[in-house]
N, C-alpha and C positions, 0 to 999 in steps of 0.2 A: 480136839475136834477140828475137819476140814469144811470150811466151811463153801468149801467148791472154788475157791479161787486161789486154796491156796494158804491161803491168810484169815488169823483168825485174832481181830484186834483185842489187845489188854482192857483197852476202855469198855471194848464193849461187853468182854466177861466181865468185869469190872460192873456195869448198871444192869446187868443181867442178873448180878447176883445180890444188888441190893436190896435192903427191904424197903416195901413203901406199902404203907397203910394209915388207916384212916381211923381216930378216935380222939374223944373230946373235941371235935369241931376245928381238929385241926387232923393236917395231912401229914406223916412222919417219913421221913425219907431218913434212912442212915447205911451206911457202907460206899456210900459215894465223898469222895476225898476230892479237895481243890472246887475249882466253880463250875459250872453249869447252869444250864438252865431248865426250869418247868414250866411247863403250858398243862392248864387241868381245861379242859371242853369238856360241855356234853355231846350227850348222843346225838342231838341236830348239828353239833359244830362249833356252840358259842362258846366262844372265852371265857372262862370268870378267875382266869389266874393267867397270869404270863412275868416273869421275872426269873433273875439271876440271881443263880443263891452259893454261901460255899460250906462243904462239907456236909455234917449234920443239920437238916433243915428240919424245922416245924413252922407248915402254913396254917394260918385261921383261913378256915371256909365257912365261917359262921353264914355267909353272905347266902352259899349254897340252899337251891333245896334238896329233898332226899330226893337219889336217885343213884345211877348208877355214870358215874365219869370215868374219861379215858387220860390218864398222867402221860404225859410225854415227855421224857426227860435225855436231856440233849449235852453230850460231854465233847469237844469237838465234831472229828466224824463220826460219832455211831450217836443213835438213837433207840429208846427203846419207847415202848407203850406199853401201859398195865390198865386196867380194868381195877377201878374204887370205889366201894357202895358207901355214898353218904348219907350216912342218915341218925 
């Protein structure tokens, strides 16, 4: 695919195609290789995760309540954002 510039980064098919989902209290991130980082917000914008993780990650978000958070996951320049019901 052209993603209009031209250029269509590896990393960012790469966290595009990851899974990330959310059970037992904790957040599953896998198909993302080497480090990165996650930021989970809610819907108003607060933090309640922010750190550098590598490869396969499992977060506890025991902390969380239910609801619905935005995962932001950041592998140099690309970024991506998923939508995670916790509860």
């Amino acid at each position: 695919g052209d993603a209009g510039n031209g250029f269509t980064s590896v990393i960012e098919k790469e966290l595009n195609d990851a899974t990330i989902f959310f059970a037992d209290n904790e957040l599953n991130i896998q198909g993302v290789n080497g480090v990165y980082s996650v930021a989970v917000v809610d819907l108003l914008g607060k933090s309640i995760y922010n750190n550098t993780v590598i490869n396969t990650a499992s977060i506890n978000l025991n902390a969380a309540n239910n609801g619905i958070y935005l995962v932001q996951v950041k592998k140099r320049d690309a970024t991506i954002t998923k939508k995670v019901y916790v509860k």
